[in-house]
C-alpha positions in Angstrom: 6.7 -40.6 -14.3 9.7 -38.9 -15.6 13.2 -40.3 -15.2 16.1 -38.3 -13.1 19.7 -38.5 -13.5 21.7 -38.1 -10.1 24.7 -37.3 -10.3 28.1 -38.3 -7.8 31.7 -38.2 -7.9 31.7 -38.5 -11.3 29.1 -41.6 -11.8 26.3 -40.7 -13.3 23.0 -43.1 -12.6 19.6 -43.7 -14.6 16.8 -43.7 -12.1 13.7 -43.2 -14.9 12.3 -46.2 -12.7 13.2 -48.7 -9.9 17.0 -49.5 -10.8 18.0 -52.6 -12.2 18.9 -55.7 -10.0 20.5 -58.8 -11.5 17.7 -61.2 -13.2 15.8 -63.6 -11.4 16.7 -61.1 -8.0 13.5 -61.2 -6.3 14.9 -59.6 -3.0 15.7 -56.1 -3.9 14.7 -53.6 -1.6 13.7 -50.0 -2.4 14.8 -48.5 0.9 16.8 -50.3 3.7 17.2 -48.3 7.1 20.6 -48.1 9.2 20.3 -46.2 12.3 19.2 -46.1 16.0 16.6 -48.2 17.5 15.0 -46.5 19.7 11.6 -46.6 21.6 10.0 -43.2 21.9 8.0 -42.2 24.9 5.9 -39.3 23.7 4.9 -36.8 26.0 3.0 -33.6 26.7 5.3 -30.4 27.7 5.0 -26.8 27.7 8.1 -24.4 27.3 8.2 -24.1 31.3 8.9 -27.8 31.6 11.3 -27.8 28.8 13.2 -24.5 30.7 12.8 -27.0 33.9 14.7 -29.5 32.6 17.2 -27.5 31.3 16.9 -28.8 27.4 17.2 -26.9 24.2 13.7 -26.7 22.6 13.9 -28.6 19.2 16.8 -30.3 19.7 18.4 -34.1 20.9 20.3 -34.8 23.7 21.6 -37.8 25.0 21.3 -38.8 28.1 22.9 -41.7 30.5 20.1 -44.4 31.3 20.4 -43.1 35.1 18.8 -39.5 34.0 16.7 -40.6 31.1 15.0 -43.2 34.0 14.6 -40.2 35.8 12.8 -38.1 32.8 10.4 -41.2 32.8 9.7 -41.1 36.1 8.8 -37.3 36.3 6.6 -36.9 32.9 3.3 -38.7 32.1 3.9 -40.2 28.9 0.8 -40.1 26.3 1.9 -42.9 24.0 5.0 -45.5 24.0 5.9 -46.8 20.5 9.0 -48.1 18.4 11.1 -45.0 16.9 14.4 -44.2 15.4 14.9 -41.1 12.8 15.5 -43.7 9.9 12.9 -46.4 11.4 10.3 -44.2 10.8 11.0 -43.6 7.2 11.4 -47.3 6.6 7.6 -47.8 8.0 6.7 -45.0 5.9 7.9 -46.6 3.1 6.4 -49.7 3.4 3.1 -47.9 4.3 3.2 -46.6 0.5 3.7 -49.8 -0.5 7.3 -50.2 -1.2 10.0 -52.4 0.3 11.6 -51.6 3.4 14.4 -53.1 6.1 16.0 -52.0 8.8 19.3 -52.8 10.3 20.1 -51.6 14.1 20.8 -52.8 17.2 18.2 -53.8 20.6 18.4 -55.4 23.6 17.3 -58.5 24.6 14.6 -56.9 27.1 11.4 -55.4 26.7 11.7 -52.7 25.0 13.8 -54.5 22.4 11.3 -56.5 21.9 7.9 -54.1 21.1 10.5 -52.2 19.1 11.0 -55.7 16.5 7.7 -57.1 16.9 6.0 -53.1 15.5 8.7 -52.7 12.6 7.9 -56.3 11.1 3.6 -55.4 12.0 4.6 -52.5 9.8 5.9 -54.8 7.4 9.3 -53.5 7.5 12.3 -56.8 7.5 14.7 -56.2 10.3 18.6 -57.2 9.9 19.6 -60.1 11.7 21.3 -58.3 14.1 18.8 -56.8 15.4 17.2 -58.3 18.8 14.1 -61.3 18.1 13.6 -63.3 21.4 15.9 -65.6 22.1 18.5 -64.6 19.4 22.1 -64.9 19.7 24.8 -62.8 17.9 25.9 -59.1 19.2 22.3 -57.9 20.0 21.2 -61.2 21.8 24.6 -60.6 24.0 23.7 -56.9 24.9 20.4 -58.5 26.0 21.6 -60.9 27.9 24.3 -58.7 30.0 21.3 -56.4 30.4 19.7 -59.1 31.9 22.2 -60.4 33.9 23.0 -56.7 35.4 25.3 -55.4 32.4 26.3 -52.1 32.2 24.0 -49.1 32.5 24.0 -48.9 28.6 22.6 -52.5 28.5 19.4 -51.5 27.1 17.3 -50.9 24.3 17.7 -47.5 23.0 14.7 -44.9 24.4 13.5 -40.9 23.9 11.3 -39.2 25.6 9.8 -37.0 23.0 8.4 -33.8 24.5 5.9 -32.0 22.5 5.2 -28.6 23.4 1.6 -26.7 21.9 2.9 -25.6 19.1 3.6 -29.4 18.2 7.1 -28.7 18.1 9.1 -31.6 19.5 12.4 -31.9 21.9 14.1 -35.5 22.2 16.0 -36.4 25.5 17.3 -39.9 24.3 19.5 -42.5 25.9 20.5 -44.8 22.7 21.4 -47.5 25.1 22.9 -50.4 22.9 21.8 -48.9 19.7 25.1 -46.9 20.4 26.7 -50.5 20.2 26.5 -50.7 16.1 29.7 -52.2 14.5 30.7 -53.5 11.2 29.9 -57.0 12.6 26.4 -56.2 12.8 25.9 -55.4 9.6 23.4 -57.0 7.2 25.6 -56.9 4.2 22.7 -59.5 2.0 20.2 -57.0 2.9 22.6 -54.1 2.3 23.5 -55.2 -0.9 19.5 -55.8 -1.8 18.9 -52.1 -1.2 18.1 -49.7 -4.1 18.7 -46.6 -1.4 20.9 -47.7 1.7 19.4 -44.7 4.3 22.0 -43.6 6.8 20.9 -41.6 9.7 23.3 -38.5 11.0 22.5 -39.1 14.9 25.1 -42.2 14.1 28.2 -40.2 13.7 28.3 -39.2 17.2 28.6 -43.0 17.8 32.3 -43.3 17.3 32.1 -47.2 16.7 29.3 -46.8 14.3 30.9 -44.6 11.9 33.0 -47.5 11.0 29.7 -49.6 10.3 28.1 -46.7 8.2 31.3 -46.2 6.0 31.2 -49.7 5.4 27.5 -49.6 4.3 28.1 -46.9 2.1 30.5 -49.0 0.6 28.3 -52.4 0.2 25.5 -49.9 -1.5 27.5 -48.8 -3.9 29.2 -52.1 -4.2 25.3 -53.3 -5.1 24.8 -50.0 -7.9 22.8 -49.1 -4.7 22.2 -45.3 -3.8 23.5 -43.6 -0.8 21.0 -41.1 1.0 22.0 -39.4 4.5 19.6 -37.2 6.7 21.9 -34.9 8.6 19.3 -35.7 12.0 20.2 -32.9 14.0 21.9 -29.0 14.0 24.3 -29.6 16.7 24.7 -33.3 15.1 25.9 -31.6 12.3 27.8 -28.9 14.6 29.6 -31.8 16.0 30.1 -33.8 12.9 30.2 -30.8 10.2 33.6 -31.7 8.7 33.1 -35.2 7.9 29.8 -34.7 7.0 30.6 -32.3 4.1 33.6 -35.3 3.1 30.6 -37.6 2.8 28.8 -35.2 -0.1 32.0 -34.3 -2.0 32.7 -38.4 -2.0 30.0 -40.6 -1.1 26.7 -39.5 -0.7 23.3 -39.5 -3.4 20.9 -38.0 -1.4 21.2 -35.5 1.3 18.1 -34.6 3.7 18.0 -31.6 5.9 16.1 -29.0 7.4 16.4 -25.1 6.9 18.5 -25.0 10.3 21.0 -28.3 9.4 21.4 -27.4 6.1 22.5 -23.7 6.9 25.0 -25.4 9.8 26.4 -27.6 7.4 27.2 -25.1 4.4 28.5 -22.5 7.3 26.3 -19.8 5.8 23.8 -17.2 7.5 20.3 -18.3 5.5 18.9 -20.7 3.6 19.0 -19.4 0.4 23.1 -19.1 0.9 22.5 -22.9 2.0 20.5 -23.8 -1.1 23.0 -22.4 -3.6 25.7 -23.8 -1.5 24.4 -27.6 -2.1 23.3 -26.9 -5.6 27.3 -26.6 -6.5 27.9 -30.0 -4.4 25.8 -31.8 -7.3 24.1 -34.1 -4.5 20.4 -34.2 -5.1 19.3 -33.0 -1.6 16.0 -32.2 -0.3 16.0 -29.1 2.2 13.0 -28.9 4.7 11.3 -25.7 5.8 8.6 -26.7 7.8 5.1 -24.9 7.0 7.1 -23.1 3.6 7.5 -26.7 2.3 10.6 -27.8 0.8 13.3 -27.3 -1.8 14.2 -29.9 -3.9 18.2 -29.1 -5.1 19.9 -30.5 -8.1 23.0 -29.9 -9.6 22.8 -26.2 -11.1 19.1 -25.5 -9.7 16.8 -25.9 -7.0 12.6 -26.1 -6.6 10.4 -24.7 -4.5 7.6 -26.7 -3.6 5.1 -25.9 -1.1 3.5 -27.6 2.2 0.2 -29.5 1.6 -2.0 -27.5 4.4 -2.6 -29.2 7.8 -5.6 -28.2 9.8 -4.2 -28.0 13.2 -0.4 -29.2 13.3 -0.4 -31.4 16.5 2.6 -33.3 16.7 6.0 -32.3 14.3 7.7 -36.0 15.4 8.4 -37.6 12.7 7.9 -34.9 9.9 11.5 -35.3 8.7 11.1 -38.8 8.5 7.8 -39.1 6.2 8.8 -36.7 4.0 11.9 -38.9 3.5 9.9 -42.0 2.9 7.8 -39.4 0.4 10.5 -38.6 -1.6 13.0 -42.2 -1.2 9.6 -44.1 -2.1 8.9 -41.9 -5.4 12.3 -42.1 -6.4 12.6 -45.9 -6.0 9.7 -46.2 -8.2 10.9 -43.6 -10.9 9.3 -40.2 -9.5 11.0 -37.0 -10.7 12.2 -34.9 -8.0 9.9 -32.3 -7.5 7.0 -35.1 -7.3 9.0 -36.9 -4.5 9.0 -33.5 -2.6 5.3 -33.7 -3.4 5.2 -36.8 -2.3 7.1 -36.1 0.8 5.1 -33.4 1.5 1.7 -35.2 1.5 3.3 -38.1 3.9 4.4 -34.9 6.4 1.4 -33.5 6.6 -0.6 -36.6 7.9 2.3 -37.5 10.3 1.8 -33.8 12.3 -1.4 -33.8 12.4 -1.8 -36.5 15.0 0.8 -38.0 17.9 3.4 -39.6 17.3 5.6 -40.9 14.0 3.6 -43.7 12.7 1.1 -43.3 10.1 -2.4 -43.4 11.0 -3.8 -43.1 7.7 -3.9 -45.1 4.5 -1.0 -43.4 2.7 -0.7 -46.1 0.2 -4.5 -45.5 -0.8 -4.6 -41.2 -0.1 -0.9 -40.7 -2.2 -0.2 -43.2 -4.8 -1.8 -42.8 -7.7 -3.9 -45.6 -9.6 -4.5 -47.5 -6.1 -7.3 -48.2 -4.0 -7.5 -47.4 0.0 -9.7 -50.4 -0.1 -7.4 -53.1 -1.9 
């Protein structure tokens, strides 16, 4: 595969292959995950029960644990399984056969617990921080309060994911302690492993956590590490628009969005405005457009490169998140751009065309060339 030079405040870095780590550094890590955990609840909804429950189709809200108890209580959920924007990618990543951690934050209680116990089956490391029964630390703390009657925040992070016929998806989440992230719970050895430190945007509405991100952009690049952000959300990036945009000019690699995000966060009226608008940030970026496929945007041009065709798109959870692990798995393993789109791609298309976030294919054995799905 072809090499790719990213530019970045002025550094320049050789990716024609996974980047170099210091001899005899057996622990690198092509992609490690700091965001959310969260425990999605996926569920069945037509636009009438989205109108009922007063949400904006397509987007996230947050939620106290009071009403998101309620949402429970009212929906039949299809499927419960271990989430997080950034999660998702790290599983997708390892399901292609790279190297993946994640570093958040859980509860000592039972969601906290399916939510560790599925990322490591995936074979995805988890910080230290992050709950294990019986641990101690910040995480093991929030559990034990939770137990003990804590605050109504005590509790694993949870989103009911409503997905409407058209397999479009709307997120009611309560981020319970995952909203509890600080510089203390970092995994700096794991941080400073990583090849691509993946930040997720939903974060920076966590004022305590923006404190832990800034300080894990600054351990990845610390480590010759690369810094990639997915932007999560448009009124995330309504909210946050500012210091996102300080974040591209200063620190960020990598930039994820889709056609909506990335028009909010270049303050411009379509995508194409958006497009050229990046290009002259000189941050590779990656710009979604759901069933037109993606553009891949480098400094002084951009590429076009369309969907891979889905039957019948079921389920768009999780979309975003594959292609991510697509395109931050290609790079890692010295990919081009336009064939981590293509890779990215690929990885969408088999996430929406079932339930939920989680691969239920091979990818390793379907997308990477010169393997076998039977090895």
């Amino acid at each position: 595969m072809s090499g790719v030079v990213i530019a970045r405040a002025g550094r320049v870095t050789q990716m024609s292959g996974p980047p170099a780590v210091e001899p005899g550094d057996d622990a690198a890590i092509d992609v490690v995950a700091v965001g959310s955990a969260i425990v999605d609840i996926l569920v069945h909804a037509t636009p009438a029960d989205l109108a009922r429950l007063e949400v904006d189709p397509g987007t996230m809200t947050l939620v106290d644990l009071v009403a998101s108890e309620r949402l429970r209580a009212s929906v039949a959920p299809v499927a419960q399984v271990s989430g997080g924007s950034v999660a998702n990618t790290a599983v997708g990543v390892a399901a292609l056969g790279g190297t993946a951690g994640f570093i958040g934050r859980t509860a000592d209680d039972e969601l906290g617990s399916l939510f560790c116990s599925d990322l490591a089956r995936s074979g995805v490391q988890v910080g230290r921080t992050a709950h294990t029964p019986g641990a101690g630390g910040a995480a093991g703390a929030a559990g034990d309060a939770a137990g003990a009657g804590g605050g109504s925040d005590a509790a694993t992070g949870r989103c009911v994911v409503l997905v409407t016929p058209d397999g479009e998806r709307t997120m009611v989440t309560h981020l319970g302690v995952a909203s509890m992230l600080t510089t203390h719970d970092l995994d700096q050895d794991m941080l400073a492993a990583a090849r691509v430190v993946y930040l997720e945007g939903y974060l920076w509405d966590v004022p305590s956590a923006t404190a832990a991100l800034h300080r894990a952009i600054e351990v990845a690049h610390a480590g010759d590490g690369l810094v990639a952000v997915s932007v999560s959300d448009r009124l995330c990036v309504e909210r946050h628009r500012r210091e996102l945009l300080d974040l591209l000019r200063d620190d960020v690699d990598v930039l994820f969005a889709n056609e909506e995000e990335a028009i909010a966060l270049m303050g411009v009226p379509t995508v194409d405005a958006a497009v050229a608008a990046i290009e002259e940030t000189g941050v590779l970026s990656a710009v979604t457009l759901g069933p037109a496929g993606s553009v891949v945007v480098m400094p002084g041009s951009s590429v076009t490169v369309p969907a891979v065709p889905v039957g019948t798109v079921v389920d768009t959870t999780g979309a975003g998140d594959l292609y991510a692990a697509g395109f931050l798995y290609g790079l890692t393993n010295g990919a081009n751009p336009v064939e981590c789109a293509r890779l990215g791609g690929a990885c969408a298309a088999e996430i929406i065309s079932h339930m939920g976030a989680r691969p239920q294919a091979d990818l390793r054995g379907m997308l990477v060339p010169g393997t076998d799905a039977r090895s």
